[in-house]
N, C-alpha and C positions, 0 to 999 in steps of 0.2 A: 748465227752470231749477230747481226744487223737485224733481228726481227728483235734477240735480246735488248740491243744495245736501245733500239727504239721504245721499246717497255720501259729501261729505265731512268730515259731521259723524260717517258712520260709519266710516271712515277713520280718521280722528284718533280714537277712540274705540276703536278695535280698537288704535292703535300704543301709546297708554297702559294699557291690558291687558296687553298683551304685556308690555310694558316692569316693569310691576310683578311680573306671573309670575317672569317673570327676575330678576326682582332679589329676589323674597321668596323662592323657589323655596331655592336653595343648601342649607339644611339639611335642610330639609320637600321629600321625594318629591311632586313635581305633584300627585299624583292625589289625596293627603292632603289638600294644603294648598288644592286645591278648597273644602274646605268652610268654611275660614277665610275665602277670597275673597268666595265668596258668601256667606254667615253675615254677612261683615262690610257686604258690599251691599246685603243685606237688613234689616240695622239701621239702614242709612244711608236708605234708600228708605223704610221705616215711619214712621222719625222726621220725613222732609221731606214725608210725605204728612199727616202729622197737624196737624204747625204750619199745611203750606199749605189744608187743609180748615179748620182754625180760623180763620187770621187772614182767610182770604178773608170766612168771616160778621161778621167784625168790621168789615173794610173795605167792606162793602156796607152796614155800620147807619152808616157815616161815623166809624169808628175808624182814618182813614187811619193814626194813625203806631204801633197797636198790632203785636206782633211778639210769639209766645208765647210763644217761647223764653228774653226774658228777664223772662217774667213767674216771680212766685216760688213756689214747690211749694205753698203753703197756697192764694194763691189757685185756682190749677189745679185743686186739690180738685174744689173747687165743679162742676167739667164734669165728671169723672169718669164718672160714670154717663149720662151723655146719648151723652159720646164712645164709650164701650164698646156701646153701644146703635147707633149709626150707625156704628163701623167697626169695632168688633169687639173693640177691643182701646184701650189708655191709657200714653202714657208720660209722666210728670211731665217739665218741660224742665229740670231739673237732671239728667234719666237723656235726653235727646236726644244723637246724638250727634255733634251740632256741637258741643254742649256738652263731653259727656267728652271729644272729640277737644284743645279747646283747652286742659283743663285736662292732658291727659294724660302730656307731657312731665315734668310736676314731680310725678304721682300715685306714691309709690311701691306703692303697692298696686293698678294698675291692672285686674291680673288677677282679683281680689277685686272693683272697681268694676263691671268688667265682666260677671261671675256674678252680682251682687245685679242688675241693670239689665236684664240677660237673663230671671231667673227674676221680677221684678217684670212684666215686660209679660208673659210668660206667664201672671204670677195673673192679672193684670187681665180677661182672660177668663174662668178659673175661673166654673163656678155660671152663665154665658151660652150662649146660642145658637152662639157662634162658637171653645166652648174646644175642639172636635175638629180646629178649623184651625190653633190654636194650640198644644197641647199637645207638650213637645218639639221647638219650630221648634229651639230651640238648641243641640240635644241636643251635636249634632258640632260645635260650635263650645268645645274643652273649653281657660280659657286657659292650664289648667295644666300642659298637658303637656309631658312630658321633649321632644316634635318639638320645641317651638318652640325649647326652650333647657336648659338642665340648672343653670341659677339661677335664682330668682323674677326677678333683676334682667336676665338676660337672654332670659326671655321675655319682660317688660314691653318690653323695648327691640323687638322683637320685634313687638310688638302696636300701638308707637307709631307704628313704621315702616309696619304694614298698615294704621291709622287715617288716617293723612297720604297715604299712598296711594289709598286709596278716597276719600276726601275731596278730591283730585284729581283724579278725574277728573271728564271736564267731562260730567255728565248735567243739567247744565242746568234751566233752569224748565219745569215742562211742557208750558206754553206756550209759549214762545220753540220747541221742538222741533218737527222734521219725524220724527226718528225715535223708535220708542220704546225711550228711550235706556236704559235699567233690563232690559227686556227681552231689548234686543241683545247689550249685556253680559253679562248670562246666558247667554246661547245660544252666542255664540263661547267665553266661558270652557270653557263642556261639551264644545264641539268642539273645541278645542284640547286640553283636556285628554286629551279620549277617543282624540285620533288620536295622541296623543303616549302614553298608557297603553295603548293597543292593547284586546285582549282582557284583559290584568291588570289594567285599571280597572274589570272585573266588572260592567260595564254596558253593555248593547248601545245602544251610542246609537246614533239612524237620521240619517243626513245629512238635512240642510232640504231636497235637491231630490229624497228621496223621500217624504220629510213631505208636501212638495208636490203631488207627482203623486198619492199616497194619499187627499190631504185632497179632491184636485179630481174626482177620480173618485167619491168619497161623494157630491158636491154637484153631478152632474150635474141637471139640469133644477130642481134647488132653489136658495131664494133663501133661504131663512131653515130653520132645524132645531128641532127640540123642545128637543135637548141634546146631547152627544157623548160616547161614550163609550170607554175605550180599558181590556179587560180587563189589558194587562201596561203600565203604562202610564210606568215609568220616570222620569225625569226631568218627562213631560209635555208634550213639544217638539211631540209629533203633536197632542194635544189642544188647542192653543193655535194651532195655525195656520188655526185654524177661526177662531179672532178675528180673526186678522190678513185672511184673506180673504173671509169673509161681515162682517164685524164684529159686536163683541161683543156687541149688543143684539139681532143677528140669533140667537141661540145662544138661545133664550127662555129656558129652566131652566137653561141651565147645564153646567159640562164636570164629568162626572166617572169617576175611575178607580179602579182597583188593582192595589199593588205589595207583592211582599214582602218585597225588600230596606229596612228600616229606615230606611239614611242617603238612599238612593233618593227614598221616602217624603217625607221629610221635606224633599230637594230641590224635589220637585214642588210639595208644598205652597208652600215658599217662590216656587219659578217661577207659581204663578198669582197671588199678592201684586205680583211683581216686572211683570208683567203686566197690575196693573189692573183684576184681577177682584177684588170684592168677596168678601167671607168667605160671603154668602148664595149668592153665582154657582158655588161648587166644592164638589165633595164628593167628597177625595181617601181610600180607606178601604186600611190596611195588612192585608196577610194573603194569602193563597197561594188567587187565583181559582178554583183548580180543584176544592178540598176544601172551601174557606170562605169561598161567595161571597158580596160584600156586595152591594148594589143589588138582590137579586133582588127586593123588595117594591115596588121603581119601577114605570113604566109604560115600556115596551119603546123602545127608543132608534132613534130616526133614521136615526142616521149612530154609525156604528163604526167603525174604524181601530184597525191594533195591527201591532205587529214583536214578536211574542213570543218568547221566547227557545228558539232552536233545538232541537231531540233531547233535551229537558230530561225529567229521571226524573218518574215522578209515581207514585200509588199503584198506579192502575187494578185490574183486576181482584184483586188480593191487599186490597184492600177490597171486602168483598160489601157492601155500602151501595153501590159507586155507580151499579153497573148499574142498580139502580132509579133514581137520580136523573132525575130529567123532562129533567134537558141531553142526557144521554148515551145515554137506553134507549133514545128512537124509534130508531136505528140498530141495536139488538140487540148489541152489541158494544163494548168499551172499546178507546181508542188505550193500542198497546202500553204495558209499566211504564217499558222505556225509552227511550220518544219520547211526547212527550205532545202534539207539533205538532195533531193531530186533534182531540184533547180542545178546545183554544184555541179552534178552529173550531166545533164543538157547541157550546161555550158558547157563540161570538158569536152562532149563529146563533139560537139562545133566547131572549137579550136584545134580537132584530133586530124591531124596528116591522115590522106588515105592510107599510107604505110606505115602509121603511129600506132602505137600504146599507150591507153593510160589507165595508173593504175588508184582508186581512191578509197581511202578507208570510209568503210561507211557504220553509223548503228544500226542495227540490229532492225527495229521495227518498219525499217524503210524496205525490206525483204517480203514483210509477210499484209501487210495493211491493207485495207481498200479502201474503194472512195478516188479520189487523182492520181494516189500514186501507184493504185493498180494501173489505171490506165495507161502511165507513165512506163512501167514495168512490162506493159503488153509491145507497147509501141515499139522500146528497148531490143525486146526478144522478138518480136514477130519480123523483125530488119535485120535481127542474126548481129546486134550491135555486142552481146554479152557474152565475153570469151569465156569468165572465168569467175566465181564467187568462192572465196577461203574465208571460211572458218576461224577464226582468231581465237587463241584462248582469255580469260577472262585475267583481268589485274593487268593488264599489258602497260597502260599509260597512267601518267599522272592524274590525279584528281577524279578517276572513276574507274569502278571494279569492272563495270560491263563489260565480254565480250564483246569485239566490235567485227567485222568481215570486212575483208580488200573485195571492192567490184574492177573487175579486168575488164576495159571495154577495145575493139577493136570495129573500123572499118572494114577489114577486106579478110573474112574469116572463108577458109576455105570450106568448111561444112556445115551442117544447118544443125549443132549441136551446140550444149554448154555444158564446161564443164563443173565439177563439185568437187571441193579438197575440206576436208573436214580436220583441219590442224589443233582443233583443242586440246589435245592433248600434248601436244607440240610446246614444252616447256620445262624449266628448271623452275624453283622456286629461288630465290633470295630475298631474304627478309621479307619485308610485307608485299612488295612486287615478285609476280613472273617474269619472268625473261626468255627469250630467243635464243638458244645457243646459234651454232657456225650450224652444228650436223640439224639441229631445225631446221635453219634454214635451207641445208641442202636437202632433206626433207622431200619439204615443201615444192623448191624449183623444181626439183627431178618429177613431181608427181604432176607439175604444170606443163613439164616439155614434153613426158609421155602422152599425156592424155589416155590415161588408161583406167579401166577399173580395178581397185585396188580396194580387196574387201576391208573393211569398216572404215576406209581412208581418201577414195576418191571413185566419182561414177560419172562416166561422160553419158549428156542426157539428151536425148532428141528432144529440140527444139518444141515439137507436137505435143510433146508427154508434161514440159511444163506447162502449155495452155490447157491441157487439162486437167492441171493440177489449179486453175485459175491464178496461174501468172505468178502461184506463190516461190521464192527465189530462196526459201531458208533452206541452206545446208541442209541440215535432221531431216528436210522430205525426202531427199533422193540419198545421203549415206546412212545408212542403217547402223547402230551404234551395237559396240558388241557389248553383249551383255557377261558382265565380267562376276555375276550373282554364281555362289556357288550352287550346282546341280546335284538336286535332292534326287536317291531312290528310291522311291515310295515304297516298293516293294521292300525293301531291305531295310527301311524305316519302320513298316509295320510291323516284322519281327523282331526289331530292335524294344518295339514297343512291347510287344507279347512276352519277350523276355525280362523283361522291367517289370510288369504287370506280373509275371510267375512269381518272380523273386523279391516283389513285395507281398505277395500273399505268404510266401516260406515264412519272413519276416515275419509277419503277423502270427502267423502258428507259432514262431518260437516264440515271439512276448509272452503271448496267451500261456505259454506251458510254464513259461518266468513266474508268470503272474501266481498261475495259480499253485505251482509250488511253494512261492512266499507264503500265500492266503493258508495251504494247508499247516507250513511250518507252524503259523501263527495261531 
């Protein structure tokens, strides 16, 4: 009943998304006008989480009919610094915005309202513990721009329509909900937008059913993580489903990553808000992992997960710094300048807890290549660092058909073996994408925690038997594919044939008798 009811408050919650896309969308390209959606979600959700953190303390001293929204900016003062101390951040309720929402039709400077409003709960951080979670949330939310309109008067109109919109949909009290409503909205807008921008929306976003099987494969035999980590970490959809499935008190320190696309950045930050995680519970940091890593001073992470972006350039060896780097020398060798897939993998493995997993989608040619990234792959497997390489089937993500493979890395492997699951097959179709179903992916898990060979599906392979295979890691060497051709009998075929061959000679003898009783009639 509560599994129904959750369907169809998300239901109706996805068809009002939709419905606003479509309707805001017309002048502003999708993928733009992303950041307006959620920019404007995100002010909408700050604002209802700060009133409902307030009046909740009020209504528990027995201020049943207090509401702080329409209490007045002088008094509000007064909290300021206790609020900025417990969530991180302060919006006066003349800058809330149910408030701007209602005044905003008659505002003719709304665009103006809404920069001072924006850059106001930014300061309010300022000089705090929590101004790196906040600094430029708003950046990509600009109201001034020629997208929205090419008059001040028709962007406002513009903005009133996205205010009324967002303010409509029905995200509910957080109580009254089974889903989490802020959340999910996020995540379908991403995915909609992404499967509608393809690859020109310059973000790899990862489908939820392989978020999924990524997130559950790190959390085998564990119930609770130190923290999670995701080196290219995008939007943050992988890093966040560690909440939704261990839950988020289970995550003790906390989720954190890095990106170094900017508006990226600054999505994710907004997606762990959107989420419910506290400003203390995330430490999102901007910047290019591979030359300028942050978190190195942490204490090494649990659970790893990451889809980083494919054949992507990096410096490598045309920097002499980074052979020395402690990520990349134990292997003696840098991954090529251009494919840095290898790199991603050194690095996670660096930051991987002796009693960690991590699990990272990798392409396809970083398996079978030589040149550094064999060597890379020797080093890998000769330390017994490679738990586990799956198969992925083909069409999985946005913006490219290639199958891609999860590499499983683990420190403290109890046998000198690795495993092979060959999941291509492992899918339903839908429309131009495949997809993951639940039973895939239980699949999948079951043939990870067995470790068994399972003909055409998975073979556990001593460690010796890949180096003489020369370090090659493609699935197809070690599962043998069943050949699904149908089986000719030759024998039973050749008198198929002989019989065809008689009874076209009958054939031929009876024309010939046609024939030639015509010829004599004639």
């Amino acid at each position: 009943m509560e599994n129904n009811k959750k369907e169809q408050e998300r239901a109706e919650l996805y068809r009002t998304i939709w419905n606003i896309a479509n309707d805001l969308r017309g002048s502003v390209d999708g993928w733009d006008f992303k950041q307006y959606v959620l920019g404007m979600l995100f002010y909408r959700y700050i604002s209802e989480n700060i009133t409902a953190f307030i009046n909740a303390g009020e209504w528990e001293a027995g201020n049943i009919d207090f509401d702080y929204a329409k209490l007045s900016d002088e008094e509000a003062e007064e909290i300021r610094e206790e609020m900025v101390n417990s969530k991180g951040f302060f919006i006066l309720p003349s800058e809330l915005f149910e408030n701007v929402r209602a005044r905003a039709k008659e505002d003719e400077n709304l665009n103006e309202t809404l920069e001072r409003v924006f850059k106001n709960i930014e300061a309010s951080a300022q000089g705090k513990e929590s101004e790196d979670d906040f600094k430029g949330l708003f950046d990509d939310i600009d109201v001034n721009s020629n997208k929205l309109g090419t008059t001040v008067a028709k962007r406002n109109e513009k903005l009133v329509k996205l205010l009324n919109s967002i303010a409509d949909m029905k995200l509910g009290d957080y109580k009254d909900h089974t889903i989490d409503a802020f959340g999910d909205a996020y995540e379908y807008l991403m995915g909609m937008y992404a499967s509608n921008a393809g690859k020109s929306g310059g973000e790899y976003y990862t489908p939820q059913e392989v978020s999924e099987l990524l997130t559950r494969i790190v959390l085998v035999g564990k119930t609770e993580v130190n923290k999670v980590y995701d080196p290219a970490c995008g939007s943050g959809s992988l890093l966040l489903k560690f909440a939704k499935i261990l839950g988020r008190d289970n995550v003790r320190q906390g989720f954190f990553g890095q990106e170094i696309n900017i508006t990226t950045y600054n999505l994710c930050r907004i997606n762990m808000f959107l989420h419910d995680i506290g400003y203390e519970k995330f430490d999102i940091a901007l910047g290019d992992t591979l030359t300028d890593p942050q978190h190195w001073d942490d204490e090494p992470f649990e659970a790893i997960v990451s889809n980083p972006p494919y054949s992507t350039k990096w410096k490598g060896d045309s920097d002499p710094i980074l052979i020395n780097d402690p990520r990349f020398s134990p292997a003696g060798v840098l991954a090529p300048k251009s494919k840095a897939d290898l790199a991603f993998i050194m690095h996670s493995l660096s930051w991987l807890a002796t009693n960690g997993t991590a699990a990272i989608v990798c392409f396809p040619g970083v398996m079978y290549r030589g040149g550094a990234e064999k060597k890379i792959r020797q080093y890998l497997v000769d330390n017994n660092y490679i738990d586990c390489i799956i198969q992925l089937p083909d069409n999985l993500f946005y913006g490219t058909s290639i199958a891609t493979c999860i590499m499983v890395i683990k420190k403290s492997k109890s046998e000198n073996k690795t495993l092979f699951i060959d999941a291509s097959e492992e899918f339903v179709k839908v429309t131009n994408n495949n997809k993951l179903t639940d039973e895939n992916i239980e699949n999948i898990l079951n043939a990870f925690k067995e470790r068994k060979d399972i003909a055409y599906f998975s073979k556990l392979v001593p460690n010796s038997e890949i180096a003489k295979n020369d370090y090659n890691l493609s699935v197809s060497t070690y599962v043998e594919k069943e050949d699904t051709r149908e089986k000719i009998d030759i024998a039973a075929l050749n008198k198929e044939i002989e019989r065809i061959v008689a009874r076209e000679q009958l054939l031929r003898e009876e024309i010939d008798k046609i024939i030639a009783e015509i010829e004599v009639e004639q």
